[in-house]
mmCIF file as gemmi writes it, N, C-alpha and C atoms, coordinates in Angstrom:
data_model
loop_
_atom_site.group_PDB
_atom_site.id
_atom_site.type_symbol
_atom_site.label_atom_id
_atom_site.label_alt_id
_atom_site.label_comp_id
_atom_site.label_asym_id
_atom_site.label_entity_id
_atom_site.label_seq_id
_atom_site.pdbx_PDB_ins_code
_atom_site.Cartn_x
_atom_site.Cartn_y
_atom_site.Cartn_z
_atom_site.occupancy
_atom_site.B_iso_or_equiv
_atom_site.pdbx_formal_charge
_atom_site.auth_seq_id
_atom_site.auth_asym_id
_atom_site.pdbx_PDB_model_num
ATOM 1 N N . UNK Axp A 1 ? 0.82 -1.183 0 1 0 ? 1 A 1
ATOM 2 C CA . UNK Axp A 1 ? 0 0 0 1 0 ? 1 A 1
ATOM 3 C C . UNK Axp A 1 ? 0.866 1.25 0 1 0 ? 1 A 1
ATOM 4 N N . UNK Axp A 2 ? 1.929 1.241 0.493 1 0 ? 2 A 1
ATOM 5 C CA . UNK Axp A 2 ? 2.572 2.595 0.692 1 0 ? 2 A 1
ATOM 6 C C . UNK Axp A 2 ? 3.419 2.727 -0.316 1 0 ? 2 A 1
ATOM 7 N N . UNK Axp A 3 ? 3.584 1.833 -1.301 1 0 ? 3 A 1
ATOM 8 C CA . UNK Axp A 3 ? 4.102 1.944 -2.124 1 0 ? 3 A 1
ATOM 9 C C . UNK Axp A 3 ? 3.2 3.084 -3.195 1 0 ? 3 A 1
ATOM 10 N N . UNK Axp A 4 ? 2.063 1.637 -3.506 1 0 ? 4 A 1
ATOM 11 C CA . UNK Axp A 4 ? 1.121 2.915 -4.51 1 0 ? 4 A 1
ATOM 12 C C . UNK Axp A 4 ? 0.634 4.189 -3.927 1 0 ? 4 A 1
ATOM 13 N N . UNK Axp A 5 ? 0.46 4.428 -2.396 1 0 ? 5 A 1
ATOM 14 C CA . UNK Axp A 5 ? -0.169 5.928 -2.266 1 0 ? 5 A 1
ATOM 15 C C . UNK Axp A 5 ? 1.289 6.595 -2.532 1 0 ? 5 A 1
ATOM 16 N N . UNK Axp A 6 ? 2.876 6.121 -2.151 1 0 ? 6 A 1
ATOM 17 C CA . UNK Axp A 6 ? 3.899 7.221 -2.553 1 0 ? 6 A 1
ATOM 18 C C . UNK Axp A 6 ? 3.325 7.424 -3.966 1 0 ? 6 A 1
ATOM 19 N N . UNK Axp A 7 ? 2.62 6.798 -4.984 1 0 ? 7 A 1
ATOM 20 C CA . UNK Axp A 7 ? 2.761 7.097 -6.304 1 0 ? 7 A 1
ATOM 21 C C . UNK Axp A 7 ? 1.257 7.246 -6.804 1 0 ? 7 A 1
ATOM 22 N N . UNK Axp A 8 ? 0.66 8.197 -5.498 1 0 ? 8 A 1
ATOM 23 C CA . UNK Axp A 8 ? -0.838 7.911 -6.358 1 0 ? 8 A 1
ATOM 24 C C . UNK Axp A 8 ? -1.051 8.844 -7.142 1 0 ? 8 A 1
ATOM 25 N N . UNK Axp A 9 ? -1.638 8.385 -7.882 1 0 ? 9 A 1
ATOM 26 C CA . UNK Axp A 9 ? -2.433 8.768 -9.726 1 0 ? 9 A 1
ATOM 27 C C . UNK Axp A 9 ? -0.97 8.187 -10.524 1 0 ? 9 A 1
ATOM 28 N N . UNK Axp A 10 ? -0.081 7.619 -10.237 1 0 ? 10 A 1
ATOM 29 C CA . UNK Axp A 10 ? 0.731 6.792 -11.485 1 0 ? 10 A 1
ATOM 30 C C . UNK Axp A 10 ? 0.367 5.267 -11.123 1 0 ? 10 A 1
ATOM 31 N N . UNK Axp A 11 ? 1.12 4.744 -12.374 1 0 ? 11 A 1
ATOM 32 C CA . UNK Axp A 11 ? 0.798 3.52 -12.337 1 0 ? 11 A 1
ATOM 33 C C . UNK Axp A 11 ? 1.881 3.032 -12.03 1 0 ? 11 A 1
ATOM 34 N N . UNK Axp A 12 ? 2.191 1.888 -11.456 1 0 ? 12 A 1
ATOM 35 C CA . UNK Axp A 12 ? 3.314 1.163 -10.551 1 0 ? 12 A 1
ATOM 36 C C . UNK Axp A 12 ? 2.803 0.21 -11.192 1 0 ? 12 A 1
ATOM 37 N N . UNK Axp A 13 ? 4.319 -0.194 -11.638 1 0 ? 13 A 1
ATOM 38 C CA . UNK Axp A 13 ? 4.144 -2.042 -12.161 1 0 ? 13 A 1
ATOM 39 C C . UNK Axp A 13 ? 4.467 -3.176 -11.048 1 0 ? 13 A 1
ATOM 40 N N . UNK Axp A 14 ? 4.067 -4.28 -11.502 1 0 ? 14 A 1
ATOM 41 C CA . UNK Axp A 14 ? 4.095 -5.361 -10.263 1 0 ? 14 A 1
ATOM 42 C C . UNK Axp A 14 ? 5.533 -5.682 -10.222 1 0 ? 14 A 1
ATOM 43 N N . UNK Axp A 15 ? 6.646 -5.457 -11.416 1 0 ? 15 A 1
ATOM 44 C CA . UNK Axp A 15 ? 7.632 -5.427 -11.001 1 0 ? 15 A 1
ATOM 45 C C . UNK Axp A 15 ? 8.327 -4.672 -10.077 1 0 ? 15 A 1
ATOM 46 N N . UNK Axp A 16 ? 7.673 -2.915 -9.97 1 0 ? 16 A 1
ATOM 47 C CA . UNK Axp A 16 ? 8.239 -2.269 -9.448 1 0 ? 16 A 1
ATOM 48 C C . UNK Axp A 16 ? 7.845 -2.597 -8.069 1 0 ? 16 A 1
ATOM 49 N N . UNK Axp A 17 ? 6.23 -2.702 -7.756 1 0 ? 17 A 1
ATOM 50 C CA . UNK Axp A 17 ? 6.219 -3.163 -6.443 1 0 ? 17 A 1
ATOM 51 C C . UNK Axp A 17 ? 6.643 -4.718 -5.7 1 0 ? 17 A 1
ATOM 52 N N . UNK Axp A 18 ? 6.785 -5.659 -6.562 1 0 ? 18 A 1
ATOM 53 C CA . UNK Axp A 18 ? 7.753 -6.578 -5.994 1 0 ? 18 A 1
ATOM 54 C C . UNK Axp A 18 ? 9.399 -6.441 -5.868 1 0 ? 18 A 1
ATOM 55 N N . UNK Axp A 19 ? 9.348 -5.738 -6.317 1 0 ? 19 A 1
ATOM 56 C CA . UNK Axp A 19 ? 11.423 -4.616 -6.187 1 0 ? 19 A 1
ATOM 57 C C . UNK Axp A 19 ? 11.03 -3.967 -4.961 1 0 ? 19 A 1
ATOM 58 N N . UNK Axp A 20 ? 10.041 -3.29 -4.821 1 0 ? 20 A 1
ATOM 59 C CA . UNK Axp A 20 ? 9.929 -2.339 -3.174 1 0 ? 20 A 1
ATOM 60 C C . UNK Axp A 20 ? 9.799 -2.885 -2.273 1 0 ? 20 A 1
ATOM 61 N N . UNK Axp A 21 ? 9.297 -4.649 -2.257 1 0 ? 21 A 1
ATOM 62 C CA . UNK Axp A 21 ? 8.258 -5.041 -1.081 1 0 ? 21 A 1
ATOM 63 C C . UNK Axp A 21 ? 9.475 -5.966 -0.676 1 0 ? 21 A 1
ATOM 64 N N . UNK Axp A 22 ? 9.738 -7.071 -1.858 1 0 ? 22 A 1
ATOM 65 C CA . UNK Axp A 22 ? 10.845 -8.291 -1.719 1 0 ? 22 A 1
ATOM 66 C C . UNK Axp A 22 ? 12.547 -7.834 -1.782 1 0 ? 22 A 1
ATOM 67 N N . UNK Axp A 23 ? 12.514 -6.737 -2.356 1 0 ? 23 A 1
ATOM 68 C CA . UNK Axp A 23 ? 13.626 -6.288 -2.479 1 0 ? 23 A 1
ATOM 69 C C . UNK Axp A 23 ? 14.528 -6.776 -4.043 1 0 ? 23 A 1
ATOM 70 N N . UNK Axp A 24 ? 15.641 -6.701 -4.696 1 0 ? 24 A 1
ATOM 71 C CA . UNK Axp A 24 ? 15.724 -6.678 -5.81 1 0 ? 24 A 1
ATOM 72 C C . UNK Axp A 24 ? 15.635 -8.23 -6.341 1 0 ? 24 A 1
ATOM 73 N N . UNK Axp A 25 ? 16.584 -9.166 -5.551 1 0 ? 25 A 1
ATOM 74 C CA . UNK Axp A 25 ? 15.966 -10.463 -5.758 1 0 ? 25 A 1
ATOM 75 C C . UNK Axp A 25 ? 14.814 -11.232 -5.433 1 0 ? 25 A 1
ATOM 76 N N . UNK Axp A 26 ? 13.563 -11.462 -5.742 1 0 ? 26 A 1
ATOM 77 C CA . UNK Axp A 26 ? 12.736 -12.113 -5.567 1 0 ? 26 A 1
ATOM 78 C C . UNK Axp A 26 ? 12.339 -12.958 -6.302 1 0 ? 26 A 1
ATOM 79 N N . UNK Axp A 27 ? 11.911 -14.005 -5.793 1 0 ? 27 A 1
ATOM 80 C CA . UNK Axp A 27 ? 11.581 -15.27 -5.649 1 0 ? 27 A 1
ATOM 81 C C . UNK Axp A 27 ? 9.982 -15.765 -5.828 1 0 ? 27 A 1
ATOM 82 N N . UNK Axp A 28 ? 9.285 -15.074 -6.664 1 0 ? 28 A 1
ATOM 83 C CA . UNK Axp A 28 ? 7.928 -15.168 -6.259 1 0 ? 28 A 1
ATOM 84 C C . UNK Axp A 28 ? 6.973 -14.704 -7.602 1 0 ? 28 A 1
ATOM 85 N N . UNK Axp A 29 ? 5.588 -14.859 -7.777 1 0 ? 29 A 1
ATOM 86 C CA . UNK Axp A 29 ? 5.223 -14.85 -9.077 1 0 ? 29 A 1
ATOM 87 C C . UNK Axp A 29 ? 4.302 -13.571 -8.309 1 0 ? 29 A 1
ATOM 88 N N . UNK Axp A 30 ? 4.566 -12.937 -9.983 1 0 ? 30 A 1
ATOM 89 C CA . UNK Axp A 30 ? 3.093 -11.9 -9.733 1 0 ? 30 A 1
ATOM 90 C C . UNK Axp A 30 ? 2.032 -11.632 -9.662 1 0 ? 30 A 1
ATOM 91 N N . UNK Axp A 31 ? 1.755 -12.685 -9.48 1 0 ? 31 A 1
ATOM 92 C CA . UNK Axp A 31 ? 0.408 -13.725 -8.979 1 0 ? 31 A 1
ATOM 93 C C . UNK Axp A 31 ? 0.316 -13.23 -7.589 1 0 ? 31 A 1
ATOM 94 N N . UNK Axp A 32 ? 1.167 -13.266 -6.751 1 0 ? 32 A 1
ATOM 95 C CA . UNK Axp A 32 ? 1.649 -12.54 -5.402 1 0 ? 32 A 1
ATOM 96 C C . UNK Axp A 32 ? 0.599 -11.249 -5.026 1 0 ? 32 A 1
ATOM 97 N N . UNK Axp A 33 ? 1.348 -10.242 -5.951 1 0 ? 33 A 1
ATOM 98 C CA . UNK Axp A 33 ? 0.64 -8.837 -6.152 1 0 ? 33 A 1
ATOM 99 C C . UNK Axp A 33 ? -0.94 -9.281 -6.186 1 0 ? 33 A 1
ATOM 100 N N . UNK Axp A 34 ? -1.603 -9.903 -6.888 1 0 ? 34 A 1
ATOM 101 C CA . UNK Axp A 34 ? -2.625 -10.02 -7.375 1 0 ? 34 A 1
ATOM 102 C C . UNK Axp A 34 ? -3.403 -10.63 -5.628 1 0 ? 34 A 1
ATOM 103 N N . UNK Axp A 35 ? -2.792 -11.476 -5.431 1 0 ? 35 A 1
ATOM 104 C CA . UNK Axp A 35 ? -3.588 -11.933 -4.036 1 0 ? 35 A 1
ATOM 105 C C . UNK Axp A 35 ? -3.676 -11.165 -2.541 1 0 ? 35 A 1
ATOM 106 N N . UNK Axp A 36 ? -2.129 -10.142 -2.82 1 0 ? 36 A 1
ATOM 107 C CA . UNK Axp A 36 ? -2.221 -9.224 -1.727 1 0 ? 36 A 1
ATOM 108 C C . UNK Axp A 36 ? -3.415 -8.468 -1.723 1 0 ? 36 A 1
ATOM 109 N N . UNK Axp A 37 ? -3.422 -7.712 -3.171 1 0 ? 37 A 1
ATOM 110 C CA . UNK Axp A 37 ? -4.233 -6.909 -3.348 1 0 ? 37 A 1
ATOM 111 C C . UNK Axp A 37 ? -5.713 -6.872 -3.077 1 0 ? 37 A 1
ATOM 112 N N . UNK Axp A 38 ? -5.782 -8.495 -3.635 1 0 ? 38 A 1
ATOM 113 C CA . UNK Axp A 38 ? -7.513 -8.759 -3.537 1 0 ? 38 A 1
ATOM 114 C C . UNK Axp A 38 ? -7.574 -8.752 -1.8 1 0 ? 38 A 1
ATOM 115 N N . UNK Axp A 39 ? -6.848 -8.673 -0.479 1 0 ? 39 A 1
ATOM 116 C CA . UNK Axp A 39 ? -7.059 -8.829 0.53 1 0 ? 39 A 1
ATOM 117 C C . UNK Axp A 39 ? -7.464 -7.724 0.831 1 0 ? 39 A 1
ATOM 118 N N . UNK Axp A 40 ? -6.25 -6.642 0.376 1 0 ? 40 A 1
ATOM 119 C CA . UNK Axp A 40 ? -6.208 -5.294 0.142 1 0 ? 40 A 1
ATOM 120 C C . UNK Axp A 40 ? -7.396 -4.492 -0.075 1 0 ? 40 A 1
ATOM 121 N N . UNK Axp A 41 ? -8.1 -4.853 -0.626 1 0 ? 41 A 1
ATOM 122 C CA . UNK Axp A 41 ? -9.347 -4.531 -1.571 1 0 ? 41 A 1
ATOM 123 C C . UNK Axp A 41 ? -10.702 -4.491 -0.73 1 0 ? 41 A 1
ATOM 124 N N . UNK Axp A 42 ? -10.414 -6.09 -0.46 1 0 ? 42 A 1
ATOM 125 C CA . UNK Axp A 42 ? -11.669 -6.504 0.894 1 0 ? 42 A 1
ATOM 126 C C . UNK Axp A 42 ? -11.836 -5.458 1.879 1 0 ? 42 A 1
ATOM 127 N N . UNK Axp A 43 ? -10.259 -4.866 2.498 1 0 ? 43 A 1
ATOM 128 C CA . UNK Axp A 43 ? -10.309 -5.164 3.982 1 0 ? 43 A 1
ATOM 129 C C . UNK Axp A 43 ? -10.656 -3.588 3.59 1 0 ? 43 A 1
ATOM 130 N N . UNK Axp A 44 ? -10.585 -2.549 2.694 1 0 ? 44 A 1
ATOM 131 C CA . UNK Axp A 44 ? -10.824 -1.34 2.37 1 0 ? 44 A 1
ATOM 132 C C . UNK Axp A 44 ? -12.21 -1.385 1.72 1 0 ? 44 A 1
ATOM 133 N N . UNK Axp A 45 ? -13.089 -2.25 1.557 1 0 ? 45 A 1
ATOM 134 C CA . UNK Axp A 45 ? -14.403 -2.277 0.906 1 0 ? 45 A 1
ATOM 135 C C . UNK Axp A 45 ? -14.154 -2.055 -0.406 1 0 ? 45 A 1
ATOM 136 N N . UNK Axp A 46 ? -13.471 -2.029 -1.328 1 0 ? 46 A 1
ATOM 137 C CA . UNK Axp A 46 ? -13.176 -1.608 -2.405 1 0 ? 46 A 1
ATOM 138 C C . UNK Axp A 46 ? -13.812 -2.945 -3.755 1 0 ? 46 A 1
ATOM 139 N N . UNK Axp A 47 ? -14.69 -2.161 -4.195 1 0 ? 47 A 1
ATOM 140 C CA . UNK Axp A 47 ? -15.183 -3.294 -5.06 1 0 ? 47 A 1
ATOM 141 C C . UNK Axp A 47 ? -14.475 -3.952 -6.184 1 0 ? 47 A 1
ATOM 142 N N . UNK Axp A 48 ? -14.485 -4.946 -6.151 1 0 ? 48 A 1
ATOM 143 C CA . UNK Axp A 48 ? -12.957 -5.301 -7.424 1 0 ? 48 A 1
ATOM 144 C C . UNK Axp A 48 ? -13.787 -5.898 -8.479 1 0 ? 48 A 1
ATOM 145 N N . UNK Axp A 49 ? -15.084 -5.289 -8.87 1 0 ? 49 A 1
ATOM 146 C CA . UNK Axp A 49 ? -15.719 -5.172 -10.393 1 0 ? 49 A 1
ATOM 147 C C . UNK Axp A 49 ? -15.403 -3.629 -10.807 1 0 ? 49 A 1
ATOM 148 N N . UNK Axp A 50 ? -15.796 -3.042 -9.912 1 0 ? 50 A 1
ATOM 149 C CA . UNK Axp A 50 ? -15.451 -1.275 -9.933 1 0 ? 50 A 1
ATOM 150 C C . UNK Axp A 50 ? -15.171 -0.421 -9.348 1 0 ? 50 A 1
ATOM 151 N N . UNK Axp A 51 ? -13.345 -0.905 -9.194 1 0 ? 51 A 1
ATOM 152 C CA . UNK Axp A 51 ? -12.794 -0.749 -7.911 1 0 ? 51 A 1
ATOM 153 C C . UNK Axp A 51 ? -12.762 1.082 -7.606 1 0 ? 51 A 1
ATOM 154 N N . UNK Axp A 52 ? -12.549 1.854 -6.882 1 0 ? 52 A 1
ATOM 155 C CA . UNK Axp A 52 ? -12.446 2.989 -6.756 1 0 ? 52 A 1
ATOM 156 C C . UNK Axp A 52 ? -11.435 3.549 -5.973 1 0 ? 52 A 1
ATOM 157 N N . UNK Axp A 53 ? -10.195 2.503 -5.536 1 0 ? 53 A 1
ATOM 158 C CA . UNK Axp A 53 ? -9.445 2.95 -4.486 1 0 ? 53 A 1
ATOM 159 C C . UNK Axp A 53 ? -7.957 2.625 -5.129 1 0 ? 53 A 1
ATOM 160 N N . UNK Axp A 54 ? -7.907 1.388 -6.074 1 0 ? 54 A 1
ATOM 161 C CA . UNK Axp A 54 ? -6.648 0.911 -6.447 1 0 ? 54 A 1
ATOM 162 C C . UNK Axp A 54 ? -7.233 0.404 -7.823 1 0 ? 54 A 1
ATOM 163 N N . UNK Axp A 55 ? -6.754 0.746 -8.942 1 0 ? 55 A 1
ATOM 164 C CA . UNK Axp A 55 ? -7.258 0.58 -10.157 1 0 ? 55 A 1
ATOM 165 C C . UNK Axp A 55 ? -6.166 -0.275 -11.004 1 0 ? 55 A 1
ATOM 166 N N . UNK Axp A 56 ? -6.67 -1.327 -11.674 1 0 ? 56 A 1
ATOM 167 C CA . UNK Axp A 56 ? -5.313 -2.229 -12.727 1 0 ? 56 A 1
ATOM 168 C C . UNK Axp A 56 ? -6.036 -1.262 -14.037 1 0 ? 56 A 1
ATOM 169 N N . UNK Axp A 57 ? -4.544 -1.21 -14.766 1 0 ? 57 A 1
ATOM 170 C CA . UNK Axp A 57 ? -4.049 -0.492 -15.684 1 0 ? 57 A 1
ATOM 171 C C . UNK Axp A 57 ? -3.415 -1.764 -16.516 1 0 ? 57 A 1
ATOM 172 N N . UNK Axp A 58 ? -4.704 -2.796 -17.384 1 0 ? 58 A 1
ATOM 173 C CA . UNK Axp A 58 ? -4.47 -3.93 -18.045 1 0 ? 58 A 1
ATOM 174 C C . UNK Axp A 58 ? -2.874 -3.526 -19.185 1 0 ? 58 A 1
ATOM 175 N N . UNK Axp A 59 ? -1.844 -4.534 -18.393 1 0 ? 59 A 1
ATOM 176 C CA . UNK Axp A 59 ? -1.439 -4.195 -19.432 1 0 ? 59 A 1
ATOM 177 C C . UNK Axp A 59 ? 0.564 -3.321 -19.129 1 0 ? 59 A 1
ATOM 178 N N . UNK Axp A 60 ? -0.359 -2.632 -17.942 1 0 ? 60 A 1
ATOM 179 C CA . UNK Axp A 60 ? 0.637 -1.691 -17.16 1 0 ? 60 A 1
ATOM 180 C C . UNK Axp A 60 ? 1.098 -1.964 -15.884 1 0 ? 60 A 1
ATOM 181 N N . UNK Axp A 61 ? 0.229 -2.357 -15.006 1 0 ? 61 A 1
ATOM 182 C CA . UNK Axp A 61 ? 0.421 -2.287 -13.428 1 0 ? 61 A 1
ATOM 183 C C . UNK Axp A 61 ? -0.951 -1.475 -12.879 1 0 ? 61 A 1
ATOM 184 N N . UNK Axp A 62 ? -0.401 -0.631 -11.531 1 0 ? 62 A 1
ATOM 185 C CA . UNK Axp A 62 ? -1.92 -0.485 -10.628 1 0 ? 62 A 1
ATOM 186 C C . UNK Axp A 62 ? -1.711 0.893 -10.365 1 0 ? 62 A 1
ATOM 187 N N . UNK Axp A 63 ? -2.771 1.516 -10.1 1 0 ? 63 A 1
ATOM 188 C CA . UNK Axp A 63 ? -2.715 2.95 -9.783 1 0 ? 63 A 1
ATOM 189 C C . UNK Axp A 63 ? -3.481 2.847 -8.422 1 0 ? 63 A 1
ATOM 190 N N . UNK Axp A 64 ? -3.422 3.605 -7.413 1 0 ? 64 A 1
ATOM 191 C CA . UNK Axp A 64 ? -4.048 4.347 -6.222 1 0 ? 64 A 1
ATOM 192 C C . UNK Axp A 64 ? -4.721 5.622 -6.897 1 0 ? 64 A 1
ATOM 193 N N . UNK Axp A 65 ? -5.738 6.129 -6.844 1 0 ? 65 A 1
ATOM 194 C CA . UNK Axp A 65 ? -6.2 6.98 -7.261 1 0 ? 65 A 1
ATOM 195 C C . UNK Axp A 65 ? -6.01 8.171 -6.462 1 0 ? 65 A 1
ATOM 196 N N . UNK Axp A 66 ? -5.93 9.24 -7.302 1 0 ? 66 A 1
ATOM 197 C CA . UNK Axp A 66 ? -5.608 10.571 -6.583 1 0 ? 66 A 1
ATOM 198 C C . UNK Axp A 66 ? -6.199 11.222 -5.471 1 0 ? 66 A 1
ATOM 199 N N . UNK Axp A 67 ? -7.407 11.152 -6.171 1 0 ? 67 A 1
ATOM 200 C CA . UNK Axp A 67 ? -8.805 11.84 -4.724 1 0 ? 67 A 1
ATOM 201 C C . UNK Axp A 67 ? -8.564 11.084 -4.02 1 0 ? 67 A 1
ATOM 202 N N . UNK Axp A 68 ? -8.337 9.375 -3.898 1 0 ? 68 A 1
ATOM 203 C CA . UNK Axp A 68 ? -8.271 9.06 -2.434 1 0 ? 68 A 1
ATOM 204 C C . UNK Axp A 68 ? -6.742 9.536 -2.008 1 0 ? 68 A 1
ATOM 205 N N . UNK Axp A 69 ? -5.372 9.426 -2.47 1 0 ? 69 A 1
ATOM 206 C CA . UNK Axp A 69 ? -4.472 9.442 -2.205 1 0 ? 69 A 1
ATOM 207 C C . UNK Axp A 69 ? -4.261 10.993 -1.555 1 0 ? 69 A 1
ATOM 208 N N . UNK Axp A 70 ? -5.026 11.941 -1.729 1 0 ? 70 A 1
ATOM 209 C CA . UNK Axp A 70 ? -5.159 13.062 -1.209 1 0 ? 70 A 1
ATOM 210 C C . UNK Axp A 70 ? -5.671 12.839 -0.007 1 0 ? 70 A 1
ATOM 211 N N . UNK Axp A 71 ? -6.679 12.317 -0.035 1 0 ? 71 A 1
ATOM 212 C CA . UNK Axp A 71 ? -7.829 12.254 1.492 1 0 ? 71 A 1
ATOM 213 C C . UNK Axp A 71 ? -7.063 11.453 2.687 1 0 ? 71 A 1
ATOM 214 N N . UNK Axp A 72 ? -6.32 10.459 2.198 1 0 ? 72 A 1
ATOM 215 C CA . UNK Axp A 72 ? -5.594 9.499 2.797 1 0 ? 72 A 1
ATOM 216 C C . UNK Axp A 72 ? -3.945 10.22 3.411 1 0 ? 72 A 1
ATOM 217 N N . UNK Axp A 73 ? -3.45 10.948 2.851 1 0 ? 73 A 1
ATOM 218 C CA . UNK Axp A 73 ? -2.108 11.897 3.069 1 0 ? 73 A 1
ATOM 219 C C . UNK Axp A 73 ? -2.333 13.176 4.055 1 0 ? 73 A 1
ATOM 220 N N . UNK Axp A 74 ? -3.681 13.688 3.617 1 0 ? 74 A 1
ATOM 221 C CA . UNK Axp A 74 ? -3.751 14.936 4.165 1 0 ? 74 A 1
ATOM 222 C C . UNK Axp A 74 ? -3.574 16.042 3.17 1 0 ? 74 A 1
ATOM 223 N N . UNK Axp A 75 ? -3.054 15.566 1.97 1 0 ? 75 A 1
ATOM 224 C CA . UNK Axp A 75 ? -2.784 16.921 1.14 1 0 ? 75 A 1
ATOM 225 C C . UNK Axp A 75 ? -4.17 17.48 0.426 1 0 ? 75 A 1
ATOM 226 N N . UNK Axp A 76 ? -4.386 18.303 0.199 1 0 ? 76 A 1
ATOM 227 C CA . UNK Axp A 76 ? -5.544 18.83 -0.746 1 0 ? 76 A 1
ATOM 228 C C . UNK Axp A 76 ? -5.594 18.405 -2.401 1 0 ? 76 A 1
């Protein structure tokens, strides 16, 4: 999580966040990302037909969205 709000409204690839989380060698499929997230998702109510808090970018990786990443920081 603190990965994507440092980068909310960009998109972070699952490489980049398995480089932040596991560190540069890891051992693990990005399948990983995908199961954190869906916990992630739950435990924030976040609907993962139309999610509104952490968005996949088919293709790219995941975004945190801005309006929340504001509300969530404190910044305006």
């Amino acid at each position: 999580m603190h990965a994507l709000i440092a980068r909310a409204g960009s998109v972070v690839t699952r490489e980049e966040l398995m480089r932040d989380v596991w560190g540069v060698t890891f051992w693990t499929s990005s399948k990983t990302i995908d199961v954190h997230l869906g916990w992630v998702r739950r435990k924030l109510g976040d609907d993962t037909r139309q999610p509104s808090l952490i968005t996949t970018i088919r293709g790219q990786g995941l975004r945190f969205e801005t309006s929340v990443g504001a509300d969530l920081t404190g910044s305006a």
